[in-house]
Gaussian input, Z-matrix of N, CA and C with variables (Angstrom, degrees):
# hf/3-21g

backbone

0 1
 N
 C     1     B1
 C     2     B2     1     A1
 N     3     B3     2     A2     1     D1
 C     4     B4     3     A3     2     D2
 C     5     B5     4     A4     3     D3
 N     6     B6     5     A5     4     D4
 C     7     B7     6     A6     5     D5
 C     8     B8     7     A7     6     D6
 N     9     B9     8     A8     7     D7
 C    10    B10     9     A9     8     D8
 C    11    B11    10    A10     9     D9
 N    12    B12    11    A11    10    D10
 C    13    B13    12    A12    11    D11
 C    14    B14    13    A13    12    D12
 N    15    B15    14    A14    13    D13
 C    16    B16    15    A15    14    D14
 C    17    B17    16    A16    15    D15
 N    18    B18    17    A17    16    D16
 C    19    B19    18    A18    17    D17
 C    20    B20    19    A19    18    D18
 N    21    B21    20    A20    19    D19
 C    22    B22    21    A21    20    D20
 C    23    B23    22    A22    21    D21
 N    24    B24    23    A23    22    D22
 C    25    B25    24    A24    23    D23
 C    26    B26    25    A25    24    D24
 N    27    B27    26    A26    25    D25
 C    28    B28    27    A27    26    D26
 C    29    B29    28    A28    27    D27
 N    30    B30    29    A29    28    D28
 C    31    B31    30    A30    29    D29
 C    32    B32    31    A31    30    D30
 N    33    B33    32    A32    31    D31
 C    34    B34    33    A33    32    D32
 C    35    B35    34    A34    33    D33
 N    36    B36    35    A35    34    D34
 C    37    B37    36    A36    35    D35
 C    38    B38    37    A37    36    D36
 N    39    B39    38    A38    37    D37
 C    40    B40    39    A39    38    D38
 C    41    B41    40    A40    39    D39
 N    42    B42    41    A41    40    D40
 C    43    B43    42    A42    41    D41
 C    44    B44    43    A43    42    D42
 N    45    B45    44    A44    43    D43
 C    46    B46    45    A45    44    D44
 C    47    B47    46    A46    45    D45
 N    48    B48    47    A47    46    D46
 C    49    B49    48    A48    47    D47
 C    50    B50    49    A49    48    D48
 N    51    B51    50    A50    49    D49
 C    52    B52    51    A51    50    D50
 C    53    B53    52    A52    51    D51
 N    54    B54    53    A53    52    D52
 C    55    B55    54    A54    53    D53
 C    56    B56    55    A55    54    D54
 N    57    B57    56    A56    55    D55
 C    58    B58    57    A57    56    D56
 C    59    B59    58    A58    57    D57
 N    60    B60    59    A59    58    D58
 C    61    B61    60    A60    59    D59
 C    62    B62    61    A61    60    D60
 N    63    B63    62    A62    61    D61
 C    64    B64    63    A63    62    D62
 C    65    B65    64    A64    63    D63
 N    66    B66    65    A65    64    D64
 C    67    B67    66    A66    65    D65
 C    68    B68    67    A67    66    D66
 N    69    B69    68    A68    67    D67
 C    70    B70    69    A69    68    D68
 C    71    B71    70    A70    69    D69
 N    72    B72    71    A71    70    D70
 C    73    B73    72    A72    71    D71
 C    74    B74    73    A73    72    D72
 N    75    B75    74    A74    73    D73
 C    76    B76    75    A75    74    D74
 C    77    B77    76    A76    75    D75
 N    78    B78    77    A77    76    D76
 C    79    B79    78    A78    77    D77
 C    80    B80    79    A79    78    D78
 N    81    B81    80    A80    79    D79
 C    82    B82    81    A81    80    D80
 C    83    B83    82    A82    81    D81
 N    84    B84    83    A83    82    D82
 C    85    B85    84    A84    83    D83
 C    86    B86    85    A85    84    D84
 N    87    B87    86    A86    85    D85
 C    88    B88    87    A87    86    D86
 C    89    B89    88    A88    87    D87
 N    90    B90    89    A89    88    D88
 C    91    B91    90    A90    89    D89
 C    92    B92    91    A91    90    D90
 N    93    B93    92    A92    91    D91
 C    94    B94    93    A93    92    D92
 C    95    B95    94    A94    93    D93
 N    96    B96    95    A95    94    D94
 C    97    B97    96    A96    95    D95
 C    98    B98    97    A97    96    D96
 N    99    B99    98    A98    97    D97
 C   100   B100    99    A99    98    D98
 C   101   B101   100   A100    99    D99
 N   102   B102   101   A101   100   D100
 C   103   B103   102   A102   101   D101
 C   104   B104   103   A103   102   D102
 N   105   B105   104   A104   103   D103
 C   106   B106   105   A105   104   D104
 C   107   B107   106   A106   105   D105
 N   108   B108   107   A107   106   D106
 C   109   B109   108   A108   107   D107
 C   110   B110   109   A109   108   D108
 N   111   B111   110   A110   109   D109
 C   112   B112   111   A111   110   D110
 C   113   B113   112   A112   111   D111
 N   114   B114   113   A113   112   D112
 C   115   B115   114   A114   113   D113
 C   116   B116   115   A115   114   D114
 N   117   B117   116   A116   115   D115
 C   118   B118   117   A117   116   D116
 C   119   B119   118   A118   117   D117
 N   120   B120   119   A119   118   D118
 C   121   B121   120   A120   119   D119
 C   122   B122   121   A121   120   D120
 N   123   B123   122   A122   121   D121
 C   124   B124   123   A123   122   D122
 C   125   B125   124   A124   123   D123
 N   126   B126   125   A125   124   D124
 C   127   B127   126   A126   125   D125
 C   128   B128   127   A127   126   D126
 N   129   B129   128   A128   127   D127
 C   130   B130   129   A129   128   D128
 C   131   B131   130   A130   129   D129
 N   132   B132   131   A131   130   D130
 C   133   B133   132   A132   131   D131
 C   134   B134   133   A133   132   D132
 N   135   B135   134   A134   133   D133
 C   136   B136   135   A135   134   D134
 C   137   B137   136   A136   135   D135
 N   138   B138   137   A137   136   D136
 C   139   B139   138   A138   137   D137
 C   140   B140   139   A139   138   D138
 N   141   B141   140   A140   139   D139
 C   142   B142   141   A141   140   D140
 C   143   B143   142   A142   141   D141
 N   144   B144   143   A143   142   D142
 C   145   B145   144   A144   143   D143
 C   146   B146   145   A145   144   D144
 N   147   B147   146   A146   145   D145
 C   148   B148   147   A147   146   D146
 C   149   B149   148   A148   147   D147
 N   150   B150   149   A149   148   D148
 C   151   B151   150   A150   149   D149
 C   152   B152   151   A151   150   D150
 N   153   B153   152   A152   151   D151
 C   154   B154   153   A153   152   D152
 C   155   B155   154   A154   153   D153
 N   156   B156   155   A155   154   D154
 C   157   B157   156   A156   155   D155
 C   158   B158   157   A157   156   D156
 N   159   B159   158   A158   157   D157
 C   160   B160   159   A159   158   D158
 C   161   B161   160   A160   159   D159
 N   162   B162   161   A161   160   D160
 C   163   B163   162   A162   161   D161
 C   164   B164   163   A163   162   D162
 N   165   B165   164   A164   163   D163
 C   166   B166   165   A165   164   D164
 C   167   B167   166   A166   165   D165
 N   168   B168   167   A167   166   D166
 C   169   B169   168   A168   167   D167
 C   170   B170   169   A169   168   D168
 N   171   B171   170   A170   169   D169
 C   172   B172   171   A171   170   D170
 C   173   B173   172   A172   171   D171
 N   174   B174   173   A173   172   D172
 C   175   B175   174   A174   173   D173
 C   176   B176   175   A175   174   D174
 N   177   B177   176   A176   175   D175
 C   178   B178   177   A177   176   D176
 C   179   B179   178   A178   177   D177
 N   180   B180   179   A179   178   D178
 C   181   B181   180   A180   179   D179
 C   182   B182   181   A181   180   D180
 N   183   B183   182   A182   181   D181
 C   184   B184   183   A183   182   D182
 C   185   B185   184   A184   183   D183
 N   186   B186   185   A185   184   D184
 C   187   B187   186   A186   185   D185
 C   188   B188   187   A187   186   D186
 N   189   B189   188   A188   187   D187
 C   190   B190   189   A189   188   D188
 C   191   B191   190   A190   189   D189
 N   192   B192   191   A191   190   D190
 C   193   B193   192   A192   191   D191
 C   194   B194   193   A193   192   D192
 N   195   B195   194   A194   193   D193
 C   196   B196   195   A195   194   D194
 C   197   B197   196   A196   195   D195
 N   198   B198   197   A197   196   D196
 C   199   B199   198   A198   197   D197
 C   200   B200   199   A199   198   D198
 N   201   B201   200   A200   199   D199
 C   202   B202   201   A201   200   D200
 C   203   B203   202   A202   201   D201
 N   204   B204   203   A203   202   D202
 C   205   B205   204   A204   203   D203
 C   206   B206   205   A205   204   D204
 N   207   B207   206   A206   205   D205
 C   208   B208   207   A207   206   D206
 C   209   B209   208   A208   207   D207
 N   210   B210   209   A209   208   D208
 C   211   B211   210   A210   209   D209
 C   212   B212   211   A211   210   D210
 N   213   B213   212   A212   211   D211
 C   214   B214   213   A213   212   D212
 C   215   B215   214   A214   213   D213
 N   216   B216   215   A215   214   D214
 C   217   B217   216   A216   215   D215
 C   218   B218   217   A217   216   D216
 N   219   B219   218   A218   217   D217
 C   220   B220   219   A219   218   D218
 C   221   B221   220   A220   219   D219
 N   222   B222   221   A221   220   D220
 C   223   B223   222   A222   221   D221
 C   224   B224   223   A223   222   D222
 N   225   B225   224   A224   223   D223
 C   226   B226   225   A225   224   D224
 C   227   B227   226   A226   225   D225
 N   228   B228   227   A227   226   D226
 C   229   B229   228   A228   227   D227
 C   230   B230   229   A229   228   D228
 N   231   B231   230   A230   229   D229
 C   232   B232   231   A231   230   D230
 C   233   B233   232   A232   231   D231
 N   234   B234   233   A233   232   D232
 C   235   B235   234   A234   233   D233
 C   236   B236   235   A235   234   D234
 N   237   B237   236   A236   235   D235
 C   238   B238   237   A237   236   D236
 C   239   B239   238   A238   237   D237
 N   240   B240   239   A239   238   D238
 C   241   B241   240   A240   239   D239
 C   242   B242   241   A241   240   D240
 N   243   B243   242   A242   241   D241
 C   244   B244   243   A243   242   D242
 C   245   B245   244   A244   243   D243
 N   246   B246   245   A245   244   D244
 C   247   B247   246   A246   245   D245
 C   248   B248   247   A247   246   D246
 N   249   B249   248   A248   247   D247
 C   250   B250   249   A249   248   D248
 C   251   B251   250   A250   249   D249
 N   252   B252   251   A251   250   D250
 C   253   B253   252   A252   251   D251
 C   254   B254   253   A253   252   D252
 N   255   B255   254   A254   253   D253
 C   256   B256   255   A255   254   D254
 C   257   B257   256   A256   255   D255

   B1=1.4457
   B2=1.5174
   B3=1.4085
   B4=1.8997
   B5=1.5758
   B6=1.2559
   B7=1.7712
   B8=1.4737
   B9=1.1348
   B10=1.6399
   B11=1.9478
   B12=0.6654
   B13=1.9128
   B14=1.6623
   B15=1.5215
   B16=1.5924
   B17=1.6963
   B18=0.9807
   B19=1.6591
   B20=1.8263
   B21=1.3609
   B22=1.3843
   B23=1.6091
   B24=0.8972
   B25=1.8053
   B26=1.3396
   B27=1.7355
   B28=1.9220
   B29=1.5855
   B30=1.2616
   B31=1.8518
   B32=1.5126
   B33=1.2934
   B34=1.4318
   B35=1.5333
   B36=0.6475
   B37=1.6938
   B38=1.3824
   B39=1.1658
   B40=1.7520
   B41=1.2572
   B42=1.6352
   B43=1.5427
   B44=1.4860
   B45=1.3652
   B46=1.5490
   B47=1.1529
   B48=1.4530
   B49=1.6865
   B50=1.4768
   B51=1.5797
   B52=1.5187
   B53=1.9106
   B54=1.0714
   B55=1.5521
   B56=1.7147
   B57=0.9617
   B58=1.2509
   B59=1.3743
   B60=1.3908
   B61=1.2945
   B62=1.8567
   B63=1.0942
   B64=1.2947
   B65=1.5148
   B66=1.3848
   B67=1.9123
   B68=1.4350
   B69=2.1315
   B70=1.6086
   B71=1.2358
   B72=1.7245
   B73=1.4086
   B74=1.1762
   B75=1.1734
   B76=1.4622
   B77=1.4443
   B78=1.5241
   B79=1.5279
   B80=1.5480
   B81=1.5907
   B82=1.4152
   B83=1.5535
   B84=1.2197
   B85=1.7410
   B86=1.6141
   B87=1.1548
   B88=1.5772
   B89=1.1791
   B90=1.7595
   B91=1.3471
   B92=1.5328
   B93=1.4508
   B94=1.5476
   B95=1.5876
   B96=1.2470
   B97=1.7958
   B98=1.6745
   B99=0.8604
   B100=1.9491
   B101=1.5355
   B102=1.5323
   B103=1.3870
   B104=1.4766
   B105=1.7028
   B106=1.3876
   B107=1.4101
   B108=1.6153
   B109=1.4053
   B110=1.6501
   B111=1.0365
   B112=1.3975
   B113=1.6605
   B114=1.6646
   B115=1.8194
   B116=2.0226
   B117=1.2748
   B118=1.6511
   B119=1.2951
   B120=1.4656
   B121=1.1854
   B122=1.7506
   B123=0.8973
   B124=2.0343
   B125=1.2752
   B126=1.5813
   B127=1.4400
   B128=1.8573
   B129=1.2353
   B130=1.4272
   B131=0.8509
   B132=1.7053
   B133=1.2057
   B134=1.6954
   B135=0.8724
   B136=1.9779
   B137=0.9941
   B138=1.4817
   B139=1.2347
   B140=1.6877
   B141=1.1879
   B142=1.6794
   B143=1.6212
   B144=1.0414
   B145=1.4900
   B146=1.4862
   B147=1.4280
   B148=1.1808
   B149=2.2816
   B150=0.5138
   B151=1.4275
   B152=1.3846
   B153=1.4834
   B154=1.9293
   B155=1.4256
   B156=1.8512
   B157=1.7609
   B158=1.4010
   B159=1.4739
   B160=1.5954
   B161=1.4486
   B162=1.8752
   B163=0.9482
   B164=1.5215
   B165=1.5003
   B166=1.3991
   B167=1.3918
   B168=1.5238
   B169=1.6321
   B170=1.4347
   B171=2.0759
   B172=1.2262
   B173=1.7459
   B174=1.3934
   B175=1.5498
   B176=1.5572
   B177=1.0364
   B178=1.5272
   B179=1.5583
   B180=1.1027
   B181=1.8067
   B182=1.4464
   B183=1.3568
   B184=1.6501
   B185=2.0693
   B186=2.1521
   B187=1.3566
   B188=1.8244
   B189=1.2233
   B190=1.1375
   B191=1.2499
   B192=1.0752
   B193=1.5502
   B194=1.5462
   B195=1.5669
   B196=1.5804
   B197=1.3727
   B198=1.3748
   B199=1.8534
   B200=2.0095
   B201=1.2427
   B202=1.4753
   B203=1.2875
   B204=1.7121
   B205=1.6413
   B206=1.8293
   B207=1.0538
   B208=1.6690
   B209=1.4950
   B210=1.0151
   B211=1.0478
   B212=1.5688
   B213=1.4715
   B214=1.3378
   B215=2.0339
   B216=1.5714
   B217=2.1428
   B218=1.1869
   B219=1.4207
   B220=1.2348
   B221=2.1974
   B222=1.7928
   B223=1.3268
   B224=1.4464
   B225=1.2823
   B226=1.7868
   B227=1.5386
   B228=1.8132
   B229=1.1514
   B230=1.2910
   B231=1.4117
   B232=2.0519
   B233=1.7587
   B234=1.8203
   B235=1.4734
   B236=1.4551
   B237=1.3545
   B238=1.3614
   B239=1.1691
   B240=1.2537
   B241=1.5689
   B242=1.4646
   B243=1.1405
   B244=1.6783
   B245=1.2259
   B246=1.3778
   B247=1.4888
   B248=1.4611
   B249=1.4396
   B250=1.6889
   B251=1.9067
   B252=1.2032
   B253=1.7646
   B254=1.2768
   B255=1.2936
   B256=1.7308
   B257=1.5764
   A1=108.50
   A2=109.08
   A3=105.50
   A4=80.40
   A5=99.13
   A6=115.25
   A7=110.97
   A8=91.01
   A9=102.09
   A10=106.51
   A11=108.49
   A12=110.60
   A13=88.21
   A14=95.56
   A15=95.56
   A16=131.60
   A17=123.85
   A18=115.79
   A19=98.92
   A20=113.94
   A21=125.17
   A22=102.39
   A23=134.78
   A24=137.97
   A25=116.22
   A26=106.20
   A27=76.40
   A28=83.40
   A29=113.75
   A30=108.46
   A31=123.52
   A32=103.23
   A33=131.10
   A34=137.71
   A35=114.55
   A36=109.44
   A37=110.66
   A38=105.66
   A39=121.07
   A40=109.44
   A41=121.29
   A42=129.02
   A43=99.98
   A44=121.52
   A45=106.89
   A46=115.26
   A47=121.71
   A48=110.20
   A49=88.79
   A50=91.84
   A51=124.39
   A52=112.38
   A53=96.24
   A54=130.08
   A55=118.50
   A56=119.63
   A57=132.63
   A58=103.57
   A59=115.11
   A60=105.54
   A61=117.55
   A62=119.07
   A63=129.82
   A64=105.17
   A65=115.75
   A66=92.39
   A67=157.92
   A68=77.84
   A69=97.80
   A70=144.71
   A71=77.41
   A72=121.06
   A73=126.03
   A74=101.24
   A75=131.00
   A76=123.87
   A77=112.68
   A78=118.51
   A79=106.96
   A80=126.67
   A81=118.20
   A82=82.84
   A83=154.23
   A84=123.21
   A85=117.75
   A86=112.80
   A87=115.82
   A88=121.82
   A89=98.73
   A90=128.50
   A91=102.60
   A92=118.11
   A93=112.53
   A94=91.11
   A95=114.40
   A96=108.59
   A97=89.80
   A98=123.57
   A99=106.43
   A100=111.70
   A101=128.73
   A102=110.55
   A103=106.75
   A104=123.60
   A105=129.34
   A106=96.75
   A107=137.63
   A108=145.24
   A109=108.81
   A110=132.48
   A111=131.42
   A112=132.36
   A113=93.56
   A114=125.19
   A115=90.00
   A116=75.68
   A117=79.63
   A118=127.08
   A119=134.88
   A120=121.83
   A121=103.89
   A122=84.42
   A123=85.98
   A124=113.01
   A125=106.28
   A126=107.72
   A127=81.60
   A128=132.57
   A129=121.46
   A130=119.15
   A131=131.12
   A132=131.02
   A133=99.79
   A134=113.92
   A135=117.89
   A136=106.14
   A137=129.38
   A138=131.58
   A139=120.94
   A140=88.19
   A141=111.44
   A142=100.32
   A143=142.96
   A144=136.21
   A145=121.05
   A146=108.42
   A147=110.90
   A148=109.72
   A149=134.22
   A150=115.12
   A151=122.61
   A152=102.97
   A153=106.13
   A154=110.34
   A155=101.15
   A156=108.88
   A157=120.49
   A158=96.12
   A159=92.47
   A160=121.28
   A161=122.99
   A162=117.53
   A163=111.73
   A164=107.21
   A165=117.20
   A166=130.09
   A167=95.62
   A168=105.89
   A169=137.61
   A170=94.75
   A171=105.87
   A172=80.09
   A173=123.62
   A174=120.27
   A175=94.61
   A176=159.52
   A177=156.90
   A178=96.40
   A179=120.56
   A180=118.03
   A181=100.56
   A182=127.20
   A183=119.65
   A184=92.60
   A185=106.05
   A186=97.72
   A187=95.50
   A188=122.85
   A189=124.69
   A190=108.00
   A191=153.37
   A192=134.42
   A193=87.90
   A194=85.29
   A195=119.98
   A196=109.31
   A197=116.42
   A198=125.26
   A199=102.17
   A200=98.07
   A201=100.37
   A202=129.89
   A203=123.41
   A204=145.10
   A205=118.82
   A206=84.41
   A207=103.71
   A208=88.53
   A209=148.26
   A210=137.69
   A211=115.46
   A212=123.36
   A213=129.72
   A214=103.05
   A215=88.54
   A216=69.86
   A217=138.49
   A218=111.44
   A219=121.45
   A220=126.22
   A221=81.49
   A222=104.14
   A223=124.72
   A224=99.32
   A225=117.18
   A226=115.29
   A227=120.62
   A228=134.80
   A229=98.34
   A230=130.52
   A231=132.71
   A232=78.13
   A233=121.30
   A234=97.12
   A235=109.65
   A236=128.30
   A237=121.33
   A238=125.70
   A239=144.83
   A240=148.38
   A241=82.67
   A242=112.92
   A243=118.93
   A244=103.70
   A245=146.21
   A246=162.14
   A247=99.84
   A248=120.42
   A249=110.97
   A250=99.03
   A251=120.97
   A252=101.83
   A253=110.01
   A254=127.93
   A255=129.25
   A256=102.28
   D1=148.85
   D2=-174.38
   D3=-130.33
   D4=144.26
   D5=160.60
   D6=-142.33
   D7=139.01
   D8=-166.85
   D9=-99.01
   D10=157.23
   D11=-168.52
   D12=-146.57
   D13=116.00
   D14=147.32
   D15=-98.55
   D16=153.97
   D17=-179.89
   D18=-143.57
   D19=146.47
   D20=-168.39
   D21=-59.53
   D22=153.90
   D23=156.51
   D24=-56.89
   D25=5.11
   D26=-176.86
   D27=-121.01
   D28=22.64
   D29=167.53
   D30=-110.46
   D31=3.64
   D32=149.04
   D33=-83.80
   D34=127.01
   D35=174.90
   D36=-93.72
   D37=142.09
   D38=-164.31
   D39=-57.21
   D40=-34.41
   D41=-167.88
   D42=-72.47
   D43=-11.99
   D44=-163.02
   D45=-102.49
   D46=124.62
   D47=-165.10
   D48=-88.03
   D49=161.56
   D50=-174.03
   D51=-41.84
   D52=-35.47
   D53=174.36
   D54=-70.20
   D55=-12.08
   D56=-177.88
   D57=-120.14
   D58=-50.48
   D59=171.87
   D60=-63.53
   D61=-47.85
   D62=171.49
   D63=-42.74
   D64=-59.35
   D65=166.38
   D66=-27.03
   D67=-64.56
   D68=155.64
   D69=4.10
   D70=-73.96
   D71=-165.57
   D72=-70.12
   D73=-38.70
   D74=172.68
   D75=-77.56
   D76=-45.00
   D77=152.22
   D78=-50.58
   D79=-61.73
   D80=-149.96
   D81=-76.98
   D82=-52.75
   D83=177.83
   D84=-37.86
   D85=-58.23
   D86=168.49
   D87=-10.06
   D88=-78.38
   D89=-172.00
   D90=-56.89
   D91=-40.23
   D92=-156.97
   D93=-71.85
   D94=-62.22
   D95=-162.15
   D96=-59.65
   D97=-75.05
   D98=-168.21
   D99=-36.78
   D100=-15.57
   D101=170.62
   D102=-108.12
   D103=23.42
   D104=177.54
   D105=-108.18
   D106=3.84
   D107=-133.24
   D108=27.03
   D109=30.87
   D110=172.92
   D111=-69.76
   D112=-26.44
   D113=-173.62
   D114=-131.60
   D115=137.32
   D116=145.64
   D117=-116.53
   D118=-160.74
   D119=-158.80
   D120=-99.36
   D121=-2.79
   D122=175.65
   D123=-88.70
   D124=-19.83
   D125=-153.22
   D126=-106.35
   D127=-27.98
   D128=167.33
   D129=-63.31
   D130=-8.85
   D131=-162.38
   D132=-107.48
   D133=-55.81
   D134=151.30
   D135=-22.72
   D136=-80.87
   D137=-158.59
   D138=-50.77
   D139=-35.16
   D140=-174.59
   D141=-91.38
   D142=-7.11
   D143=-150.60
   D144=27.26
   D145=60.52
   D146=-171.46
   D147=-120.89
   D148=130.31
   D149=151.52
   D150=-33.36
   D151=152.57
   D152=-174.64
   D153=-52.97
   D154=-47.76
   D155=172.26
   D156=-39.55
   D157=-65.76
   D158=-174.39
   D159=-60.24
   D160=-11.93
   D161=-176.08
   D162=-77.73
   D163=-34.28
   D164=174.51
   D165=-47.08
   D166=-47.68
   D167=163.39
   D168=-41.82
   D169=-41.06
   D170=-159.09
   D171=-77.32
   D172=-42.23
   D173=-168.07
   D174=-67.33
   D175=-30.26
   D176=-179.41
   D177=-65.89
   D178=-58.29
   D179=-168.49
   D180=-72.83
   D181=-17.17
   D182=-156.27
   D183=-98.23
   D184=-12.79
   D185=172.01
   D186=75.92
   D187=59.23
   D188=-166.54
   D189=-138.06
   D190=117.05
   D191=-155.34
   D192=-105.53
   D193=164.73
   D194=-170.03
   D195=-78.95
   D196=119.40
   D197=-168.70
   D198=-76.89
   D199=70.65
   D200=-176.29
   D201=-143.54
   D202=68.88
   D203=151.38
   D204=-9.35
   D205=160.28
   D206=177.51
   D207=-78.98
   D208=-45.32
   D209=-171.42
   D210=-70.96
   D211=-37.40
   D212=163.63
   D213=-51.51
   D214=-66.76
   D215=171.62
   D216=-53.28
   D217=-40.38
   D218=156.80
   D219=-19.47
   D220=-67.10
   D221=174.45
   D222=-54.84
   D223=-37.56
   D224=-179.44
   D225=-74.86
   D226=-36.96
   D227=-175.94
   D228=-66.22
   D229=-39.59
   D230=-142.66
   D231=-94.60
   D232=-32.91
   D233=-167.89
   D234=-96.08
   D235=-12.90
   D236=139.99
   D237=-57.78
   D238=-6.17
   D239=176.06
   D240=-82.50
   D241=-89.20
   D242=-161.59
   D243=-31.31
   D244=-73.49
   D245=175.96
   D246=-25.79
   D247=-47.19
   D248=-171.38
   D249=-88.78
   D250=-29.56
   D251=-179.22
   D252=-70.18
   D253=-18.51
   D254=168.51
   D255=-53.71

C-alpha cells in the first residue's frame, strides 16, 4: 500500500530532501503504533527494513520504552527452562 501525506512548505526545512523527510515519517508512524502496542518490535523493523537492533535504537533515540511485562519474562524464563533440560 502507498499513501501519500501532504504537509505545507513552511513545516519543512529547506535542507531536507523530500527523501529524508519521507522517512521520518515513516519511522515516526512505526514508532507511534509500537508505543500504542499496535506493532511490535519485529514488525517495526519489517516495516522499516531495518534489523530488530537497529529498530531498537531508532525506539531508544525516539525515548520510547520497551513493550516488555512480567508476563513477557515470565514467557522467556519457562523457554529458557525448557532449552537447558535438553
Amino acid at each position: 500500500m502507498k499513501i501519500s501525506v501532504s504537509t505545507p512548505d513552511k513545516f519543512v526545512p529547506h535542507s531536507d530532501a523530500i527523501e529524508v523527510v519521507s522517512r521520518q515519517m515513516l519511522e515516526a508512524y512505526a514508532i507511534e503504533n509500537y508505543r500504542q502496542e499496535k506493532m511490535s518490535l519485529g514488525r517495526v523493523a519489517e516495516h522499516l527494513e531495518l534489523t530488530v537492533d537497529e529498530a531498537h535504537a531508532i525506539r531508544k533515540d525516539q525515548k520510547v520504552p520497551l513493550n516488555y511485562n512480567e508476563e513477557d519474562l515470565a514467557r522467556g524464563r519457562r523457554t529458557i527452562e525448557m532449552f537447558l533440560k535438553k
